[in-house]
PyMOL CGO cylinders between C-alpha atoms (Angstrom):
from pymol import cmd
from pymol.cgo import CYLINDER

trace = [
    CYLINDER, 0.00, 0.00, 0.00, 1.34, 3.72, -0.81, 0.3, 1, 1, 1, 1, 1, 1,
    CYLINDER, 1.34, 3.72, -0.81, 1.23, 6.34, 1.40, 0.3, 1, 1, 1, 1, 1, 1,
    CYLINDER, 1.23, 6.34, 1.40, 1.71, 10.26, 0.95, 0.3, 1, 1, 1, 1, 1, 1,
    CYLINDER, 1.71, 10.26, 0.95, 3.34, 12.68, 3.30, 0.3, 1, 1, 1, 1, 1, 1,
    CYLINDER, 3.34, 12.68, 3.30, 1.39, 15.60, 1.47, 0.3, 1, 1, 1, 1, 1, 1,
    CYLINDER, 1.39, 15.60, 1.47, -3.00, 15.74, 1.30, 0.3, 1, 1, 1, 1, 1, 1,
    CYLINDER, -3.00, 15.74, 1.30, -2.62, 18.10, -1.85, 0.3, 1, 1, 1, 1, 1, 1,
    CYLINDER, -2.62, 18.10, -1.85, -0.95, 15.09, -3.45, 0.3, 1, 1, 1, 1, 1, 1,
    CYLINDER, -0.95, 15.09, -3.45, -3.43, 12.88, -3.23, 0.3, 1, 1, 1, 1, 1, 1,
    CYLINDER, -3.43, 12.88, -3.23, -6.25, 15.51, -4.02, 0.3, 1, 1, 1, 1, 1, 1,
    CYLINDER, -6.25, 15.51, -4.02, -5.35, 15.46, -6.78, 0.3, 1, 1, 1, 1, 1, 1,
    CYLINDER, -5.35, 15.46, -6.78, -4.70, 12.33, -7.71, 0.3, 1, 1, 1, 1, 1, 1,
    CYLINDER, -4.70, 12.33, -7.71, -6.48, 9.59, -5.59, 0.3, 1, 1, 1, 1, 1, 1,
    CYLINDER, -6.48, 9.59, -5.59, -9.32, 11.59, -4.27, 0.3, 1, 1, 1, 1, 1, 1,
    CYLINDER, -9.32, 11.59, -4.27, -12.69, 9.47, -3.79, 0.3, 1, 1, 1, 1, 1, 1,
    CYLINDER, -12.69, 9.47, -3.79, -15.51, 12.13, -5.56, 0.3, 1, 1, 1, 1, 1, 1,
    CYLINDER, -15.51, 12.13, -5.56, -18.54, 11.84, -3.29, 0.3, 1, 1, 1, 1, 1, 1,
    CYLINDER, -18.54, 11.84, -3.29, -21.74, 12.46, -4.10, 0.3, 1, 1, 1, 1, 1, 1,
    CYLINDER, -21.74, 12.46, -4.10, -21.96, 12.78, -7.83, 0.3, 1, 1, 1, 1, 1, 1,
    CYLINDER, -21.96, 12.78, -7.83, -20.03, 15.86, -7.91, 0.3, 1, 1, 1, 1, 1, 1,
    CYLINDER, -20.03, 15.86, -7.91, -16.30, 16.51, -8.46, 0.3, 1, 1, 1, 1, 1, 1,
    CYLINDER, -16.30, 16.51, -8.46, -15.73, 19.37, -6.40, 0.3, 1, 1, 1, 1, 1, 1,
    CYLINDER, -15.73, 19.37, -6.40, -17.00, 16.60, -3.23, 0.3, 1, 1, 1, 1, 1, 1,
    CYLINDER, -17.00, 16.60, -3.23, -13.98, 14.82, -2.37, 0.3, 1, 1, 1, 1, 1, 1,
    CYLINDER, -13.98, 14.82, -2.37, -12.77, 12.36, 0.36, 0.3, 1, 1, 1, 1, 1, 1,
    CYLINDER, -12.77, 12.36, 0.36, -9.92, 11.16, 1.47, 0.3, 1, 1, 1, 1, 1, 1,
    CYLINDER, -9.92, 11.16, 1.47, -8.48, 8.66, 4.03, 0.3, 1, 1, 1, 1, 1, 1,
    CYLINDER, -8.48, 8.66, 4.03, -6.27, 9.73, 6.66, 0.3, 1, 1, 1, 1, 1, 1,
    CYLINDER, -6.27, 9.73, 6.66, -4.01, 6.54, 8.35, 0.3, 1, 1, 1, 1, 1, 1,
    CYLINDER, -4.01, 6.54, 8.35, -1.49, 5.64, 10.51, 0.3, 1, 1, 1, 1, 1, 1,
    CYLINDER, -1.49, 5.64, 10.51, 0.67, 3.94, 9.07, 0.3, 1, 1, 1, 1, 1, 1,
    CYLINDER, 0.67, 3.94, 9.07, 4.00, 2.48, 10.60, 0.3, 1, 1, 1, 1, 1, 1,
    CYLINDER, 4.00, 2.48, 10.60, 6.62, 2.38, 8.47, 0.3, 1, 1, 1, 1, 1, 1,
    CYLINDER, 6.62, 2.38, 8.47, 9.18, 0.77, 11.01, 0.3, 1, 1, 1, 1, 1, 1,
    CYLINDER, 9.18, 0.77, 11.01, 12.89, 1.33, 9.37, 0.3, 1, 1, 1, 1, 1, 1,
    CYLINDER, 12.89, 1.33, 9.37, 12.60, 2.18, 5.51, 0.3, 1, 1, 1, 1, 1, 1,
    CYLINDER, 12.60, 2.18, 5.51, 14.50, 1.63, 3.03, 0.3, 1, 1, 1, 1, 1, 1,
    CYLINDER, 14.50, 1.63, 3.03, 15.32, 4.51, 1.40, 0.3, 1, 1, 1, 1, 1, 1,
    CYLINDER, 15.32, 4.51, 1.40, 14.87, 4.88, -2.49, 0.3, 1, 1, 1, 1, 1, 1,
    CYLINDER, 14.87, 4.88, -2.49, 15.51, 8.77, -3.05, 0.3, 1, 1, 1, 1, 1, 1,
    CYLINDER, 15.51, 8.77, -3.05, 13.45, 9.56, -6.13, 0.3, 1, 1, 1, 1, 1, 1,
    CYLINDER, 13.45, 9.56, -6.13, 14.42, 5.95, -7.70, 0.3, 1, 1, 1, 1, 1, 1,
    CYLINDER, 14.42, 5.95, -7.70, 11.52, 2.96, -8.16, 0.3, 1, 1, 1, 1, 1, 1,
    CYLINDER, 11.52, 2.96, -8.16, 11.48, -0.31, -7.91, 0.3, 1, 1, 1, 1, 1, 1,
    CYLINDER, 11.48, -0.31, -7.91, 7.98, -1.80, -9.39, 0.3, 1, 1, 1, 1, 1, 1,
    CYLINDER, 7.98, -1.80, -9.39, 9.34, -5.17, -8.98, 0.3, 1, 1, 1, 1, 1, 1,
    CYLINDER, 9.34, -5.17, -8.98, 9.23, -5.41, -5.10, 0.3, 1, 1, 1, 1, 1, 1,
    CYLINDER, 9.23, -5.41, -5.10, 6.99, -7.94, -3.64, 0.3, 1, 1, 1, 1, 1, 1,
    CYLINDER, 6.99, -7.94, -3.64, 8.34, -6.61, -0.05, 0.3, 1, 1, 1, 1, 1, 1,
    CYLINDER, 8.34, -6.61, -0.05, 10.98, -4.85, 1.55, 0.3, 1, 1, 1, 1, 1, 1,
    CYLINDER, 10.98, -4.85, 1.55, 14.45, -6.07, 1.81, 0.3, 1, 1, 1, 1, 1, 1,
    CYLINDER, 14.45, -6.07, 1.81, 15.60, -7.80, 4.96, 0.3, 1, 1, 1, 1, 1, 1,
    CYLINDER, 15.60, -7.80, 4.96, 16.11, -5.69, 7.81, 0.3, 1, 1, 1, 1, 1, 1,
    CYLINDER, 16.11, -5.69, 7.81, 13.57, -3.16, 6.79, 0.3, 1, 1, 1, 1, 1, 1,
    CYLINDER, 13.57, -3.16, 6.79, 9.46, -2.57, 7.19, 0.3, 1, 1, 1, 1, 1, 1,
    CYLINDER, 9.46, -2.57, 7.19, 9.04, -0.50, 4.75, 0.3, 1, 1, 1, 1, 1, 1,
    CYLINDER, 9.04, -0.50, 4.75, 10.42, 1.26, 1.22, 0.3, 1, 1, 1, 1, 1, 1,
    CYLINDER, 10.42, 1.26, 1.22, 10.61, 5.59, 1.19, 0.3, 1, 1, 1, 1, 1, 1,
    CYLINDER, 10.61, 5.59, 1.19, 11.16, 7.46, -1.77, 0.3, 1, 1, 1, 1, 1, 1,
    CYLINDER, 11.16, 7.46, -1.77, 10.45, 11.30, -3.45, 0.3, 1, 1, 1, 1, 1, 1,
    CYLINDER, 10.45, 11.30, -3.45, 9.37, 13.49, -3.61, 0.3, 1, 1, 1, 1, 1, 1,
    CYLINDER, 9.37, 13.49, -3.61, 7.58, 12.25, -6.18, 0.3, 1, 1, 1, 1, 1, 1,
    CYLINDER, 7.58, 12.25, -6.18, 4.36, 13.36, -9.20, 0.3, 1, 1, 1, 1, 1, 1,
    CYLINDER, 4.36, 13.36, -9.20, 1.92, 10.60, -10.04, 0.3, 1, 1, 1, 1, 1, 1,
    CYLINDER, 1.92, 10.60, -10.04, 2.96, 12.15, -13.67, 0.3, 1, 1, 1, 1, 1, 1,
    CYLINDER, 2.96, 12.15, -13.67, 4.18, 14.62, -15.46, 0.3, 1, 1, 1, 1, 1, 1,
    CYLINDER, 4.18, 14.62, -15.46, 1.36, 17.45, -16.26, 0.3, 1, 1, 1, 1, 1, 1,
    CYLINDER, 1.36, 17.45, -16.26, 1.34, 17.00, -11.95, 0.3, 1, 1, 1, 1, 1, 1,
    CYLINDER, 1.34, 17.00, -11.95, 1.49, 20.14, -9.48, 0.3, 1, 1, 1, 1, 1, 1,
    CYLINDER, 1.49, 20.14, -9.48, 1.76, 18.67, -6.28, 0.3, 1, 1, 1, 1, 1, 1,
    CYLINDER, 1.76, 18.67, -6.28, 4.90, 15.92, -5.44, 0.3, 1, 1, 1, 1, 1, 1,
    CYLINDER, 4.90, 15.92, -5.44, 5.18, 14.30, -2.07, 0.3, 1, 1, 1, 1, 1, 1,
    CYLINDER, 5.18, 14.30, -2.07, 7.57, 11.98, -0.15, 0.3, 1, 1, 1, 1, 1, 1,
    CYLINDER, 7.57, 11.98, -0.15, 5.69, 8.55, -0.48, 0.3, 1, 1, 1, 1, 1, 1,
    CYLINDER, 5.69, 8.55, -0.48, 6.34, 5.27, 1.98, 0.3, 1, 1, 1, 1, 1, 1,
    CYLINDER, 6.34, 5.27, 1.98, 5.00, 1.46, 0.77, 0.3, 1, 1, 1, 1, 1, 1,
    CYLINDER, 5.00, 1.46, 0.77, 3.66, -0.89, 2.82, 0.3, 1, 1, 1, 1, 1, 1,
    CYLINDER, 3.66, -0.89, 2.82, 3.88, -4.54, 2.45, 0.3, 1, 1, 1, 1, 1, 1,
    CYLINDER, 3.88, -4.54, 2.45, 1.88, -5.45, 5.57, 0.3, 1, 1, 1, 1, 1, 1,
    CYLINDER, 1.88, -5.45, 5.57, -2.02, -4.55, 6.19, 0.3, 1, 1, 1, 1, 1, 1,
    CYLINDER, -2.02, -4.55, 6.19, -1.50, -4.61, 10.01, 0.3, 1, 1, 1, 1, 1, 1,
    CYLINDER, -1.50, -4.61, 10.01, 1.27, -1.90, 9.96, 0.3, 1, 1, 1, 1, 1, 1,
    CYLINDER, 1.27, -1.90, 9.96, -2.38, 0.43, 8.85, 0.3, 1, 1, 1, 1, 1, 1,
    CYLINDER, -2.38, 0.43, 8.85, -5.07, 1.84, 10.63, 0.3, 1, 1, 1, 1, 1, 1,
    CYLINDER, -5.07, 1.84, 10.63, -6.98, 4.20, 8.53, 0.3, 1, 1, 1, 1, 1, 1,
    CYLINDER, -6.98, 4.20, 8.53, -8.16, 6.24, 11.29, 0.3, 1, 1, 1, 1, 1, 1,
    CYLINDER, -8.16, 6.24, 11.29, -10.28, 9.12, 9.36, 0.3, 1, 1, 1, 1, 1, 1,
    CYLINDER, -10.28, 9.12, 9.36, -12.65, 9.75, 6.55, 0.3, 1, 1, 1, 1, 1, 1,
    CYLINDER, -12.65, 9.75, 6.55, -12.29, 13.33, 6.02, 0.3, 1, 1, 1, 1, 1, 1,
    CYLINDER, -12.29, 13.33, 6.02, -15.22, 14.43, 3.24, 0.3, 1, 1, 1, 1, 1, 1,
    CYLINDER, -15.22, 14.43, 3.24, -14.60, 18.17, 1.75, 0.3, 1, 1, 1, 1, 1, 1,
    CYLINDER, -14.60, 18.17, 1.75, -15.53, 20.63, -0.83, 0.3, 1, 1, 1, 1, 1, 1,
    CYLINDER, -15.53, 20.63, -0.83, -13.04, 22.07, -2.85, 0.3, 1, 1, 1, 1, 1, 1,
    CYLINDER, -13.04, 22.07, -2.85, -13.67, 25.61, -4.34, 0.3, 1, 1, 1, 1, 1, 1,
    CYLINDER, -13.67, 25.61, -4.34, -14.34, 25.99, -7.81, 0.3, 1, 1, 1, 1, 1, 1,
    CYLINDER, -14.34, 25.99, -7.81, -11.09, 28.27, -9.03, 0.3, 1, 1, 1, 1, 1, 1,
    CYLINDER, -11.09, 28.27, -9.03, -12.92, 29.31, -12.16, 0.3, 1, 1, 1, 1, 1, 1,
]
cmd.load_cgo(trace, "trace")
């Protein structure tokens, strides 16, 4: 599972649009812990099935889900559900900036 340091980053990319309309978002806030992480700098790996030994978790970034993104974050992946406890649904309307 992927995790971002940053909200705006997943606003706008991963947001859940509620209620029919796009400016309705939500998002899910977690715990998460990452134990010691490996550290990737801005590099990937799509190839891991889990961390290396010694380590809970892979870090990496900041990083854009692409490149016409604004927002970057520092993300962490997971391997293991129980190192999650999504803790918040946080609902929202985002102004329209037109």
């Amino acid at each position: 599972m992927y995790f971002a340091e940053r909200a705006a980053y997943c606003n706008e990319n991963f947001a859940f649009y509620a209620g029919g309309t796009p400016c309705r978002k939500q998002l899910i806030f977690a715990r998460v812990v990452a134990g010691r992480s490996q550290q990737f700098g801005m590099g990937t790996d799509d190839t891991l099935t889990k961390p290396a030994r010694g380590f809970h978790s892979v870090a990496g970034g900041p990083h854009k889900f692409n490149d016409h993104g604004v927002e970057e974050s520092a993300m962490w992946v997971v391997y293991d559900n129980t190192q999650v406890y999504p803790q918040y649904i946080v609902e929202y309307v985002e102004e329209d900036e037109g």
